[in-house]
Structures are given as C-alpha cells and as structure tokens.
C-alpha positions in Angstrom: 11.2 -5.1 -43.4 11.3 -4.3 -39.8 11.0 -8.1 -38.9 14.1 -9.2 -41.6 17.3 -9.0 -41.9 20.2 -9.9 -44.2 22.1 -12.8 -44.1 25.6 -12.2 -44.8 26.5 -15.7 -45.3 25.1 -19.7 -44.8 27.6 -22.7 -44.5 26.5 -25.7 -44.4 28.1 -29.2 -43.6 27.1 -32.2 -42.4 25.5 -32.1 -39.1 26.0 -28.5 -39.0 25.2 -25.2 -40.1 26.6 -21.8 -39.8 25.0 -18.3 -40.5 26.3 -15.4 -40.4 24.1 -11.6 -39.5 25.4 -8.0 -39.2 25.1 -7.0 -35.7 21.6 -5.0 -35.8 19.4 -4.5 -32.9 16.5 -6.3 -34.5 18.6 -9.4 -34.3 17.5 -10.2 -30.9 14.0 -10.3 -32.2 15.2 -12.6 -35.1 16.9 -14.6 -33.3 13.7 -15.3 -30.7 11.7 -16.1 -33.3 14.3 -18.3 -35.6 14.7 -20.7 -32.3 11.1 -21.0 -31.9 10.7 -22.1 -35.1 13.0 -24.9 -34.5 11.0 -25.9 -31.8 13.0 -24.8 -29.1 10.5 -24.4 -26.0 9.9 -20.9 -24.3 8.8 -22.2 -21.1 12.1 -24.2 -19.8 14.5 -22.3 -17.5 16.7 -21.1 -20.3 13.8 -20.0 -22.2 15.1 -18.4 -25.9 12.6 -15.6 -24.9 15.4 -14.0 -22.8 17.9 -13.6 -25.7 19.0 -10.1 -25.6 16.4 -9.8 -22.3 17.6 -8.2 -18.8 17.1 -10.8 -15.8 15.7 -9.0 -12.8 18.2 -8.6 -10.1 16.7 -11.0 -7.7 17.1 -14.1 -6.9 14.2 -15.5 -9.1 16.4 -14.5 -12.1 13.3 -13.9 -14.4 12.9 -12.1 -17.8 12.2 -8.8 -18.1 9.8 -9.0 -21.2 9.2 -5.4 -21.6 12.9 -4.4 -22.1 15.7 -5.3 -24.3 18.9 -4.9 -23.8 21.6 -2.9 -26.4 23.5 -5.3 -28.7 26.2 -3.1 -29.0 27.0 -4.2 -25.3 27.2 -7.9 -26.3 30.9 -8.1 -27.3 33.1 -11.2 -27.3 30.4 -13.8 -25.8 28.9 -16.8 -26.5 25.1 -18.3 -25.6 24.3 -22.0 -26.2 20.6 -23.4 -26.5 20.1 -27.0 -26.4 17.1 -28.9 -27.1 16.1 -32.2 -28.2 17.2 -31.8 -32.1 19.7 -29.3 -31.9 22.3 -27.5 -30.1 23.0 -24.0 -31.0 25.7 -21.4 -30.8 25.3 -17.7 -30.8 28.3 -15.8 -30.7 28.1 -12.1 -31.2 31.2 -10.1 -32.2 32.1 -6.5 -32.7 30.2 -6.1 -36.5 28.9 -9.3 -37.1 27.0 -12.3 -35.2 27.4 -16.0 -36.2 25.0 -18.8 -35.1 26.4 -22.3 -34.9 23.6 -24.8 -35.3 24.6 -28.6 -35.1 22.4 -31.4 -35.4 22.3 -35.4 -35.3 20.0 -36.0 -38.6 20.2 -33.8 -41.8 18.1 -30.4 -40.5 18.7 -28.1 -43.3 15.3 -28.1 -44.8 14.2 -27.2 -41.3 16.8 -24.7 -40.7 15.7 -23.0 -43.8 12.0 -23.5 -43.5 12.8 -21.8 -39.7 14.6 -18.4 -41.3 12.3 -17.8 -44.5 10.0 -15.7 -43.2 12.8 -13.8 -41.2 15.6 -12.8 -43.9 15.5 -11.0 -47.0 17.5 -11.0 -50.4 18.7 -8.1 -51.7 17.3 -8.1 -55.5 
C-alpha cells in the first residue's frame, strides 16, 4: 500500500468536489499522480510534477526531481492548478490536507476513475 492512502472524507456538489487526506508524506506522490490522471499536463510552467518538489535557487526556477520536500513544513498554504476541465485547490493544514476540485460539466465519474487506483478502504 505504499502508493495508497486513505481518504478521510469525499463531498461532492455540483460543479465541485472536495476530498479530504491525512497529512502523510506519500501524499505528494498521490497527489502527482491524481492530477495526471485528470489530465493535467506535466510539461507547462506550473507542471503538477513539482508538488511537494524543491525549485533550484536560480533563476530558471526548475524542479528538482530527485528530492522532495517534508510535508510537515507545508503549514497554512494553498496551491491552485488550472487546466482546461478543472481548477483545483490544495490546501494543506496542520493534520489533514483537503483538495478543492471545481469543474464546469459533471466530472465525478472522472474524479473517481482518477483516485481508484490511489486510495484504499479500510475493510
């Protein structure tokens, strides 16, 4: 289960979803992967490949792709991702990190499709 995790909670409305994740270091990696799925691109200059990433300290601003940074240190803060279909919210607090995905046309079954292979139930 290295590459799952538990979701604590889903809502869902119209035009939006939110889910809820305990704040676990392998959530970076989830996270990564859940965009990806949605189709967000890894090439633009806000690439999802630099969630939880280091940017190199010059003026390029690249990804470092061999290291990733502590989640414990990401207190209080918010990232947004945008793309054609969606616009997304990560906010990561002290225990717990909730995504924000809203959407134009009903995305659910591709939200879900996205995350099955990336959270586990607890049986």
């Amino acid at each position: 289960m290295k590459n799952k995790i538990k979701i604590l909670s889903i809502s869902k409305r119209s035009h939006r979803s939110e889910l809820r994740f305990p704040k676990e270091q392998k959530l970076f990696d989830i996270l990564r992967k859940f965009l990806i799925n949605l189709g967000f691109d890894v090439d633009d200059e806000f690439s999802v490949e630099g969630i939880g990433r280091p940017y190199n300290n010059q003026e390029d601003g690249e990804i470092i792709m061999n290291k990733e940074e502590e989640i414990k240190k990401y207190k209080e803060m918010i990232a947004n991702y945008t793309n054609k279909d969606y616009s997304v919210d990560i906010i990561y607090f002290s225990e717990k990190v909730f995504v924000i995905i809203n959407y134009k046309k009903d995305k659910q079954k591709q939200i879900s499709d996205a995350l099955k292979d990336l959270i586990y139930e607890e049986k």
